[in-house]
N, CA and C of each residue as an Amber inpcrd file, in Angstrom:
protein
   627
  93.3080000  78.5540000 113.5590000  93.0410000  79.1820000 112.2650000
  93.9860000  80.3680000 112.0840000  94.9560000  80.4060000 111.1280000
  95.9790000  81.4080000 110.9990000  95.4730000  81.7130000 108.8870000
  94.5780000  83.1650000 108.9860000  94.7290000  83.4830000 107.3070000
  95.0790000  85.0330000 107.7330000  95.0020000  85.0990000 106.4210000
  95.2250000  86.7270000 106.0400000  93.9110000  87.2040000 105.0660000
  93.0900000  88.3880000 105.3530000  92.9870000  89.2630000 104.5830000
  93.0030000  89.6520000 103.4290000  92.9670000  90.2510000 102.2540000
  93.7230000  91.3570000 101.5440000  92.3650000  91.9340000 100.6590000
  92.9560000  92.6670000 100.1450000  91.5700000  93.2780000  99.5020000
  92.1800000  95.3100000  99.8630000  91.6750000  95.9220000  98.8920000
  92.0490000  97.2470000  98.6900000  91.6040000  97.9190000  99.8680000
  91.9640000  99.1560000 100.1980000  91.2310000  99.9340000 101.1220000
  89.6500000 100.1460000 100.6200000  88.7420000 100.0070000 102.0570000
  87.5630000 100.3290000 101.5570000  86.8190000  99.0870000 100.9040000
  87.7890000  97.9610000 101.1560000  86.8730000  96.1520000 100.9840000
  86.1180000  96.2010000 102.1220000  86.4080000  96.5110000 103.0340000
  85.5760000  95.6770000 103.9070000  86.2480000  94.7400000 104.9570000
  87.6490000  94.8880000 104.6550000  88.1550000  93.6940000 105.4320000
  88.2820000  94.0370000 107.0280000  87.9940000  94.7850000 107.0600000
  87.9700000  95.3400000 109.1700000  87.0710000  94.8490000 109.9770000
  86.0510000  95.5150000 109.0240000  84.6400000  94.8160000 109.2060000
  84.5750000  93.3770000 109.5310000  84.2200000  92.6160000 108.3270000
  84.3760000  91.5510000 108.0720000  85.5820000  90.4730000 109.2600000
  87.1100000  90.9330000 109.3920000  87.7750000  90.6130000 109.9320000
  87.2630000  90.6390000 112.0200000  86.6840000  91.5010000 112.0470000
  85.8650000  91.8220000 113.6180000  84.6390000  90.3950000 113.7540000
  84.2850000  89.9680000 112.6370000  83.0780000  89.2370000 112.8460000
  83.8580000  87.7690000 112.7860000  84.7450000  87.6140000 111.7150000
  85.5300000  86.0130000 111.9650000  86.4530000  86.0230000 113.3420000
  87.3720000  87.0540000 113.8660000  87.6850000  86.9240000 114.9700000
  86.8530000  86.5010000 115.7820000  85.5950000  86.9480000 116.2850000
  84.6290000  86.7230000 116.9710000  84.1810000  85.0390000 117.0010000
  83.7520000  84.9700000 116.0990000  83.6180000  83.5210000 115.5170000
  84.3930000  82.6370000 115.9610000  86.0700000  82.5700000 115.6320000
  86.8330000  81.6220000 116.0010000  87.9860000  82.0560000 116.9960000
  87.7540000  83.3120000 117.7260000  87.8970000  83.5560000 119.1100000
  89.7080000  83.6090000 118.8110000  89.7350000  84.4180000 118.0120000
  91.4060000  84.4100000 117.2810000  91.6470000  86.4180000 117.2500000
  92.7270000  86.4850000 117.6880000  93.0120000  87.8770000 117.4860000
  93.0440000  88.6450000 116.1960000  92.3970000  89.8960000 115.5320000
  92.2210000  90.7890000 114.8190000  94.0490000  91.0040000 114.2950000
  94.6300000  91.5380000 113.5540000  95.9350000  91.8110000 113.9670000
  96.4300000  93.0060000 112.5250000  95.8680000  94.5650000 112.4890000
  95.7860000  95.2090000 111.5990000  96.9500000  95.8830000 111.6810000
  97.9340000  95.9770000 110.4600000  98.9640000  97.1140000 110.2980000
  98.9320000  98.3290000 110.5980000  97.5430000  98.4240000 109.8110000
  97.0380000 100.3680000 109.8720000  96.9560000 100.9450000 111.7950000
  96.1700000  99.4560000 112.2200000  95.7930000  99.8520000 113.8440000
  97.1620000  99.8760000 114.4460000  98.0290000  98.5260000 114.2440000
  99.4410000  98.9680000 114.8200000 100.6770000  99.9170000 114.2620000
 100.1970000 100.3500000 112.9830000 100.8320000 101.8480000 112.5650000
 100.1970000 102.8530000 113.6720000  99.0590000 102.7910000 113.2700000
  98.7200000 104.4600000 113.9860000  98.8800000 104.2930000 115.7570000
  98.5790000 103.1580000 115.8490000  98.9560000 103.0770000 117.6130000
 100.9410000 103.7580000 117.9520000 101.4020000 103.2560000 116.8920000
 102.7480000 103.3350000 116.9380000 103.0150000 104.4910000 116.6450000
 102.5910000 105.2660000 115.7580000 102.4410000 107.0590000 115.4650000
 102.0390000 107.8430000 117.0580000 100.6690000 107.0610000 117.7660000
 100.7590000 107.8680000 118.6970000 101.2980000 107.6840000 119.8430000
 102.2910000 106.6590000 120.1900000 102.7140000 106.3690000 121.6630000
 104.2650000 107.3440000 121.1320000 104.5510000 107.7420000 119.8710000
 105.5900000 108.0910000 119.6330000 107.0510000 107.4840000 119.2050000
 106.9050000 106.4380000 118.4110000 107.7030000 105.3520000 118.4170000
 107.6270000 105.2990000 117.1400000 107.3960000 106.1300000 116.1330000
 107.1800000 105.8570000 114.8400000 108.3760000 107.4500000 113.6570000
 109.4220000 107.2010000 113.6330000 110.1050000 108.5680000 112.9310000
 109.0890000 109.5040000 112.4340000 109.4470000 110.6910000 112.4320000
 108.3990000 111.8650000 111.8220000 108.7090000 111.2470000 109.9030000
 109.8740000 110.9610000 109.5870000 109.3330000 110.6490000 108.2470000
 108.2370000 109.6330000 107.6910000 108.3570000 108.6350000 108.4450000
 107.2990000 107.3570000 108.0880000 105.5470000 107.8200000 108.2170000
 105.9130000 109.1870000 109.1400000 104.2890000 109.8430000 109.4950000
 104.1040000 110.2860000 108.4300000 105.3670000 111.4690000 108.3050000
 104.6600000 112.0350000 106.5560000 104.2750000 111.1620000 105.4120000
 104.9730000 110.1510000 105.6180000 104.6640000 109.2760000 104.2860000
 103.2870000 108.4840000 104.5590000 103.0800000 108.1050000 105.5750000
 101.6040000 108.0040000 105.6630000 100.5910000 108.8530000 105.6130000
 100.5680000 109.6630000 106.1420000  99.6630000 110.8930000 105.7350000
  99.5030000 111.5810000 103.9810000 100.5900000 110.8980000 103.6290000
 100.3870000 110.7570000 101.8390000  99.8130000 109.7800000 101.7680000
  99.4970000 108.8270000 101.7070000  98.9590000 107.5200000 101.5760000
 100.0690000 106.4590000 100.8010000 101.5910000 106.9960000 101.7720000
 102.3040000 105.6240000 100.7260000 102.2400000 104.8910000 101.8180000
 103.3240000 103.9890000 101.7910000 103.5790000 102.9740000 102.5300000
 105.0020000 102.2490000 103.3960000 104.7590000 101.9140000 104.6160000
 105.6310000 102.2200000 105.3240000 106.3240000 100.6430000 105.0660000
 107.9130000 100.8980000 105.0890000 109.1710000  99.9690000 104.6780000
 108.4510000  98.3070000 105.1810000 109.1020000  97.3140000 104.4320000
 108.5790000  95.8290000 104.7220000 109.1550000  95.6950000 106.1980000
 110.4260000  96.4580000 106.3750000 111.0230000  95.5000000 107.7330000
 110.4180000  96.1880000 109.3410000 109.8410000  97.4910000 109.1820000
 109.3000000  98.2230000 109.8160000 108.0680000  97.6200000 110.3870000
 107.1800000  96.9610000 109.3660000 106.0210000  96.4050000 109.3710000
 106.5370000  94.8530000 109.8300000 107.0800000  93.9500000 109.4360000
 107.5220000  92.9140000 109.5740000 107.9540000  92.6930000 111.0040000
 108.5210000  94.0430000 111.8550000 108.7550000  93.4860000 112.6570000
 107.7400000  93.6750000 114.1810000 106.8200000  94.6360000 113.2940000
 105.5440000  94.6060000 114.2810000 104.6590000  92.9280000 114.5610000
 104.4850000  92.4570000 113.2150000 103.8230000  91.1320000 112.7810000
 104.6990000  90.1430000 113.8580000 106.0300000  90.4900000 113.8010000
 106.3580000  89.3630000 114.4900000 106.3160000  89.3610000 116.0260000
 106.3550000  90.7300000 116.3510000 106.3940000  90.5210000 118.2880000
 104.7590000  90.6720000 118.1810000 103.6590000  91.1120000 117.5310000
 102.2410000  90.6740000 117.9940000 102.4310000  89.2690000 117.4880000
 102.4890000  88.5380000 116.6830000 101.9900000  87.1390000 116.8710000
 102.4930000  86.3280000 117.7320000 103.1840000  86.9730000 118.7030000
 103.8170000  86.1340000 119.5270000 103.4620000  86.4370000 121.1000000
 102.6090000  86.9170000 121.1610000 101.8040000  86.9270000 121.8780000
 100.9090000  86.1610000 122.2860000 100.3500000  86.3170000 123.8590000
  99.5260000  84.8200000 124.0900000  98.6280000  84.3880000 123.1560000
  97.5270000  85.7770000 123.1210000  96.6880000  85.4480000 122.3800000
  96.2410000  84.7390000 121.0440000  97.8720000  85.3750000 120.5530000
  97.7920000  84.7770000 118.9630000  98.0420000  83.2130000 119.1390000
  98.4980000  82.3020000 119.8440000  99.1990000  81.0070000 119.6040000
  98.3650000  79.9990000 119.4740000  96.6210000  80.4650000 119.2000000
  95.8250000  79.0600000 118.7220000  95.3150000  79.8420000 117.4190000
  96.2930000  80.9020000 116.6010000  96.1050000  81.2330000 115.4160000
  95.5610000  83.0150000 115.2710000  95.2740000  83.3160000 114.0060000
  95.2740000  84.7820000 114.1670000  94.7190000  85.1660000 112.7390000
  94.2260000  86.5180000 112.8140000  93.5700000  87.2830000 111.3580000
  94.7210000  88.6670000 111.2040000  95.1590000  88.4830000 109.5930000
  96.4360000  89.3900000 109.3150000  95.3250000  90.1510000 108.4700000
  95.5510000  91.3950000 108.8270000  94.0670000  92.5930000 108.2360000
  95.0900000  93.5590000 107.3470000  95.2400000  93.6970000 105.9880000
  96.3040000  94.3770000 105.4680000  97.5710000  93.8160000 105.1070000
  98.0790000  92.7510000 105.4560000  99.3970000  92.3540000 105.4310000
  99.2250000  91.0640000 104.8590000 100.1830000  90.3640000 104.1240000
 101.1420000  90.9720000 103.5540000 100.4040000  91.6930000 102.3530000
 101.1710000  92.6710000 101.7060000 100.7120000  93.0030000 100.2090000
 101.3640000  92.8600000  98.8950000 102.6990000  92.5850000  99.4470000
 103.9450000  92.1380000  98.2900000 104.1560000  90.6830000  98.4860000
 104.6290000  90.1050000  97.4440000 105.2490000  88.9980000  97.0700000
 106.2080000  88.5410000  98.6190000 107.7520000  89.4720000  98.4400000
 108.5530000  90.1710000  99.5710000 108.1400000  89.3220000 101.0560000
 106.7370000  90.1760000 100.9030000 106.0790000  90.3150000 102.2700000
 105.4140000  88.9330000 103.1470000 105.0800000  88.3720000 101.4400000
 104.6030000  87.4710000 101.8850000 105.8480000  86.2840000 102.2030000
 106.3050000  85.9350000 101.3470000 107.5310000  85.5710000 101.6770000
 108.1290000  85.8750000 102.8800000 108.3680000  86.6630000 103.3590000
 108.9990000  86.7920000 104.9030000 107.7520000  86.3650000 105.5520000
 106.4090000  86.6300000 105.4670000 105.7500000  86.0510000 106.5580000
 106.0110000  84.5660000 106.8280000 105.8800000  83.6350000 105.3950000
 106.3200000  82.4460000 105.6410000 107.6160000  81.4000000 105.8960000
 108.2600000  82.7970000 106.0460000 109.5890000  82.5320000 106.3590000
 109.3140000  82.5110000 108.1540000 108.6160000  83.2540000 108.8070000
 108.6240000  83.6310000 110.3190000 107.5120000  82.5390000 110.3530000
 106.6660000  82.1370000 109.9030000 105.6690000  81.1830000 110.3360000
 106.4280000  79.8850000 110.1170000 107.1120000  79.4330000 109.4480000
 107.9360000  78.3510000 108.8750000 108.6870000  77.8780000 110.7110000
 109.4860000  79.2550000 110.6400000 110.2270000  79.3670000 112.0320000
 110.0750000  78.7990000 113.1600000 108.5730000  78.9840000 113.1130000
 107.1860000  77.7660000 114.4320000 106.9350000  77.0630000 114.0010000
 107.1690000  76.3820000 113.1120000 106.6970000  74.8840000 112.8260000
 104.7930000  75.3690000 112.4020000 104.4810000  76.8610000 111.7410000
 103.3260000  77.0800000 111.8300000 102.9460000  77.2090000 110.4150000
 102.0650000  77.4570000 109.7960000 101.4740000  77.5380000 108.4780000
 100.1870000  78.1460000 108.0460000 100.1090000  78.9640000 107.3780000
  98.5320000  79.5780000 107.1710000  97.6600000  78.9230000 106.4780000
  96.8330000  79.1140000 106.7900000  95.2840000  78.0280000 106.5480000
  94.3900000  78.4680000 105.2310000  94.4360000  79.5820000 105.4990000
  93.9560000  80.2900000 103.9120000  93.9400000  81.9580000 103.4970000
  94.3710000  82.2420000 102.4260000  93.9690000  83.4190000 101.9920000
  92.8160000  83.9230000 102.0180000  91.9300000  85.0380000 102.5360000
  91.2720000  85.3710000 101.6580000  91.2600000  87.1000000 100.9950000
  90.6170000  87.0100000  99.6550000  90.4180000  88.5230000  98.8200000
  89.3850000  88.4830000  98.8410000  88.8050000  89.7270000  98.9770000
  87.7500000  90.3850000  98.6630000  87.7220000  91.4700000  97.7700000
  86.7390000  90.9880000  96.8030000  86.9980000  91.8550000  95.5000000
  85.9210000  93.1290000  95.4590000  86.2370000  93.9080000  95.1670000
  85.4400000  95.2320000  95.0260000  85.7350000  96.1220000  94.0190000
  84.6200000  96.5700000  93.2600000  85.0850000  97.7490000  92.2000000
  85.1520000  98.6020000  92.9840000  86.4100000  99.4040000  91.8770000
  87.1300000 101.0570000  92.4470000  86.2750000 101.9300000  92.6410000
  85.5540000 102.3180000  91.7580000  84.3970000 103.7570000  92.2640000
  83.1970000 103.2100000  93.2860000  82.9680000 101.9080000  93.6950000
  82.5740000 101.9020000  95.0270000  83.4630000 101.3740000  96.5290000
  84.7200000 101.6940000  96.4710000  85.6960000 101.6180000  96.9910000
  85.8520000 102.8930000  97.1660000  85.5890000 104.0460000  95.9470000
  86.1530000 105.6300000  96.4460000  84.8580000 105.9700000  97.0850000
  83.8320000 105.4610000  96.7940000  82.3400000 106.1040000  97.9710000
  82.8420000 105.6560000  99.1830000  82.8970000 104.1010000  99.3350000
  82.6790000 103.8230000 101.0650000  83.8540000 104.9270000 102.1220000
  85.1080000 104.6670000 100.9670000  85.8970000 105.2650000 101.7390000
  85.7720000 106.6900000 102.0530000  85.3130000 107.5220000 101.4000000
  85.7830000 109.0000000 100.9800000  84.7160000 109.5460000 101.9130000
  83.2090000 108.5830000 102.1790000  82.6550000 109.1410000 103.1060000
  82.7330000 108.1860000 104.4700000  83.3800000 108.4450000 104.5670000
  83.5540000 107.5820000 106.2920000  83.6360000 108.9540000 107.2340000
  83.4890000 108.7870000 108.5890000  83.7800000 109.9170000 109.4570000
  83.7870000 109.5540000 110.5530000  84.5730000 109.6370000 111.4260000
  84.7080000 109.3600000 112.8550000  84.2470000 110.3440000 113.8330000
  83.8240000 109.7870000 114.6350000  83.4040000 110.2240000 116.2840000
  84.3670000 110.6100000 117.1170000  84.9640000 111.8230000 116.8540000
  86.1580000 111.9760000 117.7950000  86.3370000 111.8120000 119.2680000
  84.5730000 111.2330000 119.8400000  84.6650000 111.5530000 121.3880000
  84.7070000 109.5330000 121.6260000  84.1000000 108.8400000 120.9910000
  84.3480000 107.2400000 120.9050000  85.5470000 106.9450000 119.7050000
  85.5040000 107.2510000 118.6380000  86.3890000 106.4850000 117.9160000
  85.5670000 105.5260000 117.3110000  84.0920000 105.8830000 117.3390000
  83.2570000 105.3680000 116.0770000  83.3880000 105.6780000 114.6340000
  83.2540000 104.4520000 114.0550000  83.5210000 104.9790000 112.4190000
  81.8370000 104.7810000 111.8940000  81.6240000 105.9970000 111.4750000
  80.0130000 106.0990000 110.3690000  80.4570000 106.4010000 109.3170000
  79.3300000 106.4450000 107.9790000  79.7680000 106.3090000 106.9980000
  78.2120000 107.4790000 106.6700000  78.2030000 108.2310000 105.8200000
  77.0950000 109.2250000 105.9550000  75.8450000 108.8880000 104.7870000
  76.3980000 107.6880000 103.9350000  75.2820000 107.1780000 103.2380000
  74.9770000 105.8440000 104.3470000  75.7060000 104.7550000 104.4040000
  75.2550000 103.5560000 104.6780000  75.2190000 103.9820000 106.0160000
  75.9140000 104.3960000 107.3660000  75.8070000 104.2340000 108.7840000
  75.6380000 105.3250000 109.1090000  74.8000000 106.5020000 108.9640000
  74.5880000 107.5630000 109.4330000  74.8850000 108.2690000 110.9430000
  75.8250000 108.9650000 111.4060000  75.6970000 109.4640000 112.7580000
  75.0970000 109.7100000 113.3100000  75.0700000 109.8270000 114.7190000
  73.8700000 110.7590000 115.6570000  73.9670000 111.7570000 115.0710000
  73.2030000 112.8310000 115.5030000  72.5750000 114.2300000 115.1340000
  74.2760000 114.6700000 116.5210000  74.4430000 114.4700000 117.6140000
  75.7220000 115.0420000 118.6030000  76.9120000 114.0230000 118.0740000
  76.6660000 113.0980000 116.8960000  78.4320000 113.3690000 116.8070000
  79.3680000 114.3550000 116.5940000  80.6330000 114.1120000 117.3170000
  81.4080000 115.1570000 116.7380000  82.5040000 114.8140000 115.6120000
  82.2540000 115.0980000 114.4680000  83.0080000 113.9160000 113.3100000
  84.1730000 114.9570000 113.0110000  84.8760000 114.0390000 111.9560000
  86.1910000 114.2090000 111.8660000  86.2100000 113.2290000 110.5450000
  87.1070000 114.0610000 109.2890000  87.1840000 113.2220000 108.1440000
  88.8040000 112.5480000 108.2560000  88.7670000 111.7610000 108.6550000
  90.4650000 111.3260000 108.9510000  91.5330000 111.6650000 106.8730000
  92.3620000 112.1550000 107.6350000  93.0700000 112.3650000 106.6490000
  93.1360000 111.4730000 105.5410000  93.0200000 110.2710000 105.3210000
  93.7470000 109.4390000 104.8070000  92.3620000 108.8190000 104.0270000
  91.2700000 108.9330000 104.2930000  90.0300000 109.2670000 103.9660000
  89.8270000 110.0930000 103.0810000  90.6890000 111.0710000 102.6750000
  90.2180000 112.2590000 101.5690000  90.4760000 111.6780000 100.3240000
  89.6260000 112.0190000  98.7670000  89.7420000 111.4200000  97.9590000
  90.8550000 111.3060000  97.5760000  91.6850000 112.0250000  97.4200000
  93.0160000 112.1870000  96.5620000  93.6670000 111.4130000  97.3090000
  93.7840000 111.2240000  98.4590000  94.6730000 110.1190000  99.2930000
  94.3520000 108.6410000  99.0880000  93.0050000 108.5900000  98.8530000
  92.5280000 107.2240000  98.8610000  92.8830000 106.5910000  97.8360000
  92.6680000 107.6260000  96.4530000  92.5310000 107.0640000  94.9000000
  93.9320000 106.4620000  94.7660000  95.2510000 107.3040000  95.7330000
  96.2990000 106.9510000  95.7090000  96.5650000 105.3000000  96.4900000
  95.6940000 105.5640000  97.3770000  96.3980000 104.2940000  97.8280000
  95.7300000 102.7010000  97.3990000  94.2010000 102.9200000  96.8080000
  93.8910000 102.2980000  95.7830000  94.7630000 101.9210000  94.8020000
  95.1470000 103.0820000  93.8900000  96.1690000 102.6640000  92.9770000
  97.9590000 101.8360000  93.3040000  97.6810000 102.2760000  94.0680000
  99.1770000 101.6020000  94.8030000  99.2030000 100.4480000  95.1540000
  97.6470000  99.9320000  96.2010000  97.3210000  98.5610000  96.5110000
  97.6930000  97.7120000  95.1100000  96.7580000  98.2540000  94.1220000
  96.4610000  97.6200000  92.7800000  98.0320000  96.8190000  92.3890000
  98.7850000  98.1630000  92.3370000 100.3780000  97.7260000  91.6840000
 101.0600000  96.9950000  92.5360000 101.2680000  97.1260000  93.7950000
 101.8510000  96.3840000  95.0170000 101.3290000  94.8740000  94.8170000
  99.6400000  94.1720000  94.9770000  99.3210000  93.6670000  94.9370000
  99.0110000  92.2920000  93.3440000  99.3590000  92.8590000  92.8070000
  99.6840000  92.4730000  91.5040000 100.2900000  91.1610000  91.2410000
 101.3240000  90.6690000  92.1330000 101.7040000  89.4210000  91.9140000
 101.2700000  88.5560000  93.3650000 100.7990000  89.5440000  93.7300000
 100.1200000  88.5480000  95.5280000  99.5230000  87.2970000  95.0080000
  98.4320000  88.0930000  94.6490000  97.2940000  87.0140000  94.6130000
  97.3560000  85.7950000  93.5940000  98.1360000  85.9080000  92.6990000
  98.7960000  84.4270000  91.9580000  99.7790000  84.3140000  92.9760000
 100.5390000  84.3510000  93.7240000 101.7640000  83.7420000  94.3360000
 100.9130000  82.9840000  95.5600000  99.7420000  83.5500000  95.9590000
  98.6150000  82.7020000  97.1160000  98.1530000  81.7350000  96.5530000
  97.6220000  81.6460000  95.1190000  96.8470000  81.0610000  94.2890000
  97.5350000  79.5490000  93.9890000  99.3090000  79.7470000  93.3130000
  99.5860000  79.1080000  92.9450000  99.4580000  77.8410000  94.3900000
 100.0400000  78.9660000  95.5530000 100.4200000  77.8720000  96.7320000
  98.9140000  77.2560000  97.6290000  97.8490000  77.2140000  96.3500000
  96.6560000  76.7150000  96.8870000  95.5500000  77.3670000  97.9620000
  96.4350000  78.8930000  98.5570000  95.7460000  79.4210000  99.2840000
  94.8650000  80.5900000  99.3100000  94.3250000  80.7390000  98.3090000
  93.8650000  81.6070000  97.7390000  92.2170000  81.4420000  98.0240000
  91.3240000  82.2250000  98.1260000  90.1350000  82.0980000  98.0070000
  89.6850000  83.7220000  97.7050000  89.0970000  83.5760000  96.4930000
  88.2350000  85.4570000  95.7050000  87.0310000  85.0160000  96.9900000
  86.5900000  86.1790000  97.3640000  85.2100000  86.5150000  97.9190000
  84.6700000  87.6840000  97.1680000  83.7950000  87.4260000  96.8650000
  83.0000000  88.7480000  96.5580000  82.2180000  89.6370000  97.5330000
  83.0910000  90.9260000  97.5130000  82.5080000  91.7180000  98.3870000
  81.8550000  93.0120000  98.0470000  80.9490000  92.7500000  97.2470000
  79.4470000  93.6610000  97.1400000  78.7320000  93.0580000  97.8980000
  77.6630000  94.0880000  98.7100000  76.1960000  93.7190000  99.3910000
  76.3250000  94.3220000 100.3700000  75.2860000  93.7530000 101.3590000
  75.0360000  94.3080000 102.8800000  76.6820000  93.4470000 103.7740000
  76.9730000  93.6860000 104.7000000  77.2780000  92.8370000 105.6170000
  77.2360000  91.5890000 106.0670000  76.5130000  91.4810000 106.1790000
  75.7360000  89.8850000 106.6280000  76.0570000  88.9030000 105.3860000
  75.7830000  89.3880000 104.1140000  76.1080000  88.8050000 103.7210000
  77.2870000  88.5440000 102.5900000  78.1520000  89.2030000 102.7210000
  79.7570000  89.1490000 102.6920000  80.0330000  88.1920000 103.8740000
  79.4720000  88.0430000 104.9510000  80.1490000  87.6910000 106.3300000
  79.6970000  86.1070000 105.5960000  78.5760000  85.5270000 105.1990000
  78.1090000  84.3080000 105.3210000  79.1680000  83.5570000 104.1300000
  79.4720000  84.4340000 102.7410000  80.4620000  83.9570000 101.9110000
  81.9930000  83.7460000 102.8070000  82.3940000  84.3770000 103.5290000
  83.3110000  84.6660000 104.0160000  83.1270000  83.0190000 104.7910000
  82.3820000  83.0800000 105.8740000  82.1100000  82.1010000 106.8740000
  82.3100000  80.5940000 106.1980000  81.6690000  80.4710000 104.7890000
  81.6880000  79.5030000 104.0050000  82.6270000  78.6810000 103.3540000
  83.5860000  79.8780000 103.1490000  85.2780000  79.6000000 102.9870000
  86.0260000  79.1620000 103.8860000  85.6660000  79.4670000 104.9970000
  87.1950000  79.3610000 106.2160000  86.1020000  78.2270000 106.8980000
  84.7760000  77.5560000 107.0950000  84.7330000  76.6340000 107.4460000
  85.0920000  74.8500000 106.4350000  84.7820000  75.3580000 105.2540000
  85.2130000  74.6590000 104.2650000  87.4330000  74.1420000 104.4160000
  87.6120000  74.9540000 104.8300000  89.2240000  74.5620000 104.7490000
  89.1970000  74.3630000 106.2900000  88.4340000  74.5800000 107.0410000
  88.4830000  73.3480000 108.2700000  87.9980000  72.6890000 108.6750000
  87.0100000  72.4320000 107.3690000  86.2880000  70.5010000 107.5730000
  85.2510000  70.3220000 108.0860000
């Protein structure tokens, strides 16, 4: 099983993406996680930091060429979950240019759709556990009373609304260019968990029979 993701910051797709890995025993494979891993081993220019810490977005070939030495990894070679990527036309295009390369092919899109002003709640209150690297959320997942939280930068409204709006424009010709090539599937992602996960589950067993 090789899909992708997409859906704005604050869909849900991490989430969601942790529970189908699980499921079909396929590696997670997030930009943001291998950005910031790459920010902290030190391997990432101080400009590409600042520009993340704005909430833009870091160059296609930068990213492109992370995608390609993780999927080539053991783990990935009975398929994989792309969490964030692609988000351009561009992007996508080069992915299927490198999957083409293996004689490999993706199985399905999926989006998850969410309105913006509950996209700026989930996100804006999130907070991490600086001593695990737990993420709570202070309406829906409340912390212990001894966490020690931390509002990650990129989390603050003004950063988010930005990168909301940016997804929006970036993403703009994605989801017809998936659509046209049949791989497309909308999920709707309002509700609890569970059941986003069961729509989700419903799709990707449906395109494998």
């Amino acid at each position: 099983m090789r899909l992708v993701f997409v859906g704005p910051p604050g869909a849900g797709k991490g989430t969601q993406a942790k529970v189908i890995t699980e499921k079909w025993k396929i590696p997670q494979i997030s930009t943001g996680d291998m950005l910031r891993e790459a920010k902290a081993n030190g391997t990432l220019p101080q400009d590409l930091i600042e520009k993340m810490k704005a909430g833009g977005l870091v160059p296609d070939e930068v990213v492109i060429d992370l995608i390609r030495a993780r999927t080539e990894k053991d783990d990935a070679k009975g398929g994989f979950l792309l969490d964030g990527f692609p988000r351009t036309v561009p992007q996508a295009e080069a992915l299927t240019k490198l999957l083409d390369s293996r004689g490999q092919k993706l199985d399905i899109v999926v989006a998850l759709d969410v309105p913006k002003e509950l996209l700026m709640e989930r996100a804006c209150l999130r907070r991490t556990d600086k001593r695990t690297g737990q993420i709570y959320h202070l309406k829906y997942k409340p912390p212990p009373p001894d966490a020690i939280l931390e509002h990650r930068a990129d989390d603050h409204e003004d950063v988010v609304r930005n990168r909301v709006d940016v997804y929006e424009k970036m993403t703009a010709d994605l989801l017809p260019f998936y659509e046209k090539a049949g791989l497309l599937k909308r999920i709707d992602g309002v509700g609890d968990v569970e059941a986003v996960t069961q729509r989700v589950v419903r799709a990707l067993e449906q395109v494998r029979g």
